[in-house]
C-alpha positions in Angstrom: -41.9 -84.3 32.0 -42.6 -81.8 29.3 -43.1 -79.2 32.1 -39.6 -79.9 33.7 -38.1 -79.6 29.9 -39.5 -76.2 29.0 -38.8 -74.5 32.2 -34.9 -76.3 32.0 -34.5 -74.5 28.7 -35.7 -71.1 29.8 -33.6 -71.6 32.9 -30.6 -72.1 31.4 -30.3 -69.7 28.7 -29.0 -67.0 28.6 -31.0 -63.9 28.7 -28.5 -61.7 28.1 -27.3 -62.7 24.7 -28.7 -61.2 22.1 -29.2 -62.6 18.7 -27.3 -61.5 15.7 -29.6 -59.3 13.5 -29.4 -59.1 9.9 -30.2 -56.0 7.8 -30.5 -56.0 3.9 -30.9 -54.1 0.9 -32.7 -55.3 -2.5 -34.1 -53.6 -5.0 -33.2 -50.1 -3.5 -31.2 -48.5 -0.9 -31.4 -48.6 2.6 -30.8 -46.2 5.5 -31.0 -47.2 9.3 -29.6 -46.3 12.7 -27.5 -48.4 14.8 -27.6 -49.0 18.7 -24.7 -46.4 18.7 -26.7 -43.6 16.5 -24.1 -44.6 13.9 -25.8 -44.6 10.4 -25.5 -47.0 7.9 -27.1 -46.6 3.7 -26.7 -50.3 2.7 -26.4 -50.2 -1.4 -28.8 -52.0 -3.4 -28.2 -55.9 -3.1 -26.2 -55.9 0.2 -26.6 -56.7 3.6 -25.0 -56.7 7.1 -25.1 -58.8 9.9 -24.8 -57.1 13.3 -23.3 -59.2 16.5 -25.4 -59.9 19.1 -23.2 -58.2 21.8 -22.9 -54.6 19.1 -22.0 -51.9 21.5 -20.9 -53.6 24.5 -17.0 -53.8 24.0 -16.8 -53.3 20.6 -19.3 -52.1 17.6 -18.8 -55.4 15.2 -20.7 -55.9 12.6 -19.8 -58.1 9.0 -20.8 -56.5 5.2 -21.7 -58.1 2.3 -22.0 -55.8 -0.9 -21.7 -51.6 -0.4 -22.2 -49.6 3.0 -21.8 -46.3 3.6 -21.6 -45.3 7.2 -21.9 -42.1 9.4 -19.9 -43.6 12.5 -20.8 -42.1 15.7 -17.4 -41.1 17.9 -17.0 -43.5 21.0 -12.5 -44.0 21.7 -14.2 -46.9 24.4 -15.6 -49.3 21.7 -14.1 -49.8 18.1 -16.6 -49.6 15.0 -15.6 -52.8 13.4 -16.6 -53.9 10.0 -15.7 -57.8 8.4 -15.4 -57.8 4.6 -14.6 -61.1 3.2 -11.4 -61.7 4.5 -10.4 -58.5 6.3 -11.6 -56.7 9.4 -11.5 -53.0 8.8 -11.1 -51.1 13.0 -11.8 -47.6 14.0 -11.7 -45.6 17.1 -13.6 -42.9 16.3 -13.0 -39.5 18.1 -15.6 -37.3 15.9 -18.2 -38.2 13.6 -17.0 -39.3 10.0 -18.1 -41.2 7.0 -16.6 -44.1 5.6 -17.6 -46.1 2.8 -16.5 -50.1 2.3 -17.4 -52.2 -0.3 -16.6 -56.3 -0.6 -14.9 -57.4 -4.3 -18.6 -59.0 -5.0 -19.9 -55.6 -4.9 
């Protein structure tokens, strides 16, 4: 019976959804590279939480604290950043950077 429940879970999810994955900042800052080759320098004591589905029809991601980002260009797929209450769109035709910080910050 176990059996049958193990291999009814793996059959039914769904391999392809990703998880959400979470990037933060503490003590110091923090620079990675997106999916996208966008850049991002998370400021000391923030974080950012980056959907599952980043770079399929949209580049979403939500910010707590201070980012600064080097977005790569893509007009297909909006770089989309949630900050508190807002939701901050681009569609970004040549490299640029942006900063955004949340009141908190």
């Amino acid at each position: 019976m176990l059996a049958v429940a193990i291999a009814a879970v793996f059959f039914f999810r769904n391999p392809s959804e990703k998880q959400e994955l979470q990037i933060a900042a503490t003590a110091t800052t923090l620079t990675d590279t997106l999916t996208d080759g966008s850049v991002v320098v998370l400021n000391r004591n923030s974080g950012l939480q980056i959907a599952g589905n980043f770079n399929k029809k949209e580049r979403r991601m939500r910010l707590s604290g201070e980012a600064y980002f080097a977005v790569a260009p893509d007009q297909e797929k909006p770089f989309v950043i949630e900050v508190e209450q807002l939701e901050v769109k681009w569609w970004v035709r040549s490299s640029m950077w942006t900063a955004v910080r949340s009141r908190g910050a």
